[in-house]
N, C-alpha and C positions, 0 to 999 in steps of 0.2 A: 420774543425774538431770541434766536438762538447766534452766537457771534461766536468764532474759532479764531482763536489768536495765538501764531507759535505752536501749535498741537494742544494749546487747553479750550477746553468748550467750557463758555459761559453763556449766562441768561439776564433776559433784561426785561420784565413785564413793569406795565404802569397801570397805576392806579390815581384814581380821582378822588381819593378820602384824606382827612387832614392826617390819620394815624395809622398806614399801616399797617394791616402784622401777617402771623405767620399763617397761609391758607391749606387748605387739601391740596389745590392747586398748584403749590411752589412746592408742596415735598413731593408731589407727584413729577413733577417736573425735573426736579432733581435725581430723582433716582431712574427715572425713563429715560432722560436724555441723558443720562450720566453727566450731568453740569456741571464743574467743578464750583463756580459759584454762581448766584443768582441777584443783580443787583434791582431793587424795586425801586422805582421813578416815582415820585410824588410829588405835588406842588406846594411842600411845604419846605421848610427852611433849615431843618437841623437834620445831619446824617447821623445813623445812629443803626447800629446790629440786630435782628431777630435771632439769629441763631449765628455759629461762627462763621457761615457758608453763606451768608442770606444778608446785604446788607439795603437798607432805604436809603435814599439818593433823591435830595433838591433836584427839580427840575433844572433849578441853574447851571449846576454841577453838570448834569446828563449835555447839556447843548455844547460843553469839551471835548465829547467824541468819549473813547476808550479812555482817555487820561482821565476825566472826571466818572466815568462810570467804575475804576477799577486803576487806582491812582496806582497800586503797586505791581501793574502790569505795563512795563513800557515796550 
C-alpha cells in the first residue's frame, strides 16, 4: 500500500511470518515508488529496523492509523 502524507510517500506491506526481513520486493519498492519509508506489518510483538528506511511494525501498532505506522509523522 502506497500512503502520501504532507508530500512524503510512504509504504506499508504485510507479512504473515514471525520475523521479517529485508525482501527484493521492498528495495524494489523503494526505489520505484520513490518511498521515503516502508513500514512492514507483522503479527508479532516487537518493532524493530531492517534498514534505516524500512521499519517492522506489530500489528497492534498498525490498527493506530499513520500514528502507529510512522509515529514520527504527525
Amino acid at each position: 500500500m502506497v500512503l502520501v502524507k504532507d508530500g512524503r510517500t510512504l509504504g506499508v506491506e504485510y507479512k504473515t511470518m514471525d520475523a521479517p526481513r529485508m525482501t527484493p520486493s521492498i528495495r524494489i519498492a523503494l526505489e520505484d515508488l520513490k518511498l521515503e519509508r516502508i513500514a512492514v506489518v507483522y503479527p508479532g510483538s516487537q518493532r524493530y529496523h531492517l534498514t534505516n528506511n524500512v521499519e517492522v511494525v506489530p500489528l497492534t501498532a498498525a490498527v493506530k492509523g499513520m500514528e502507529g505506522l510512522f509515529p514520527e509523522i504527525k
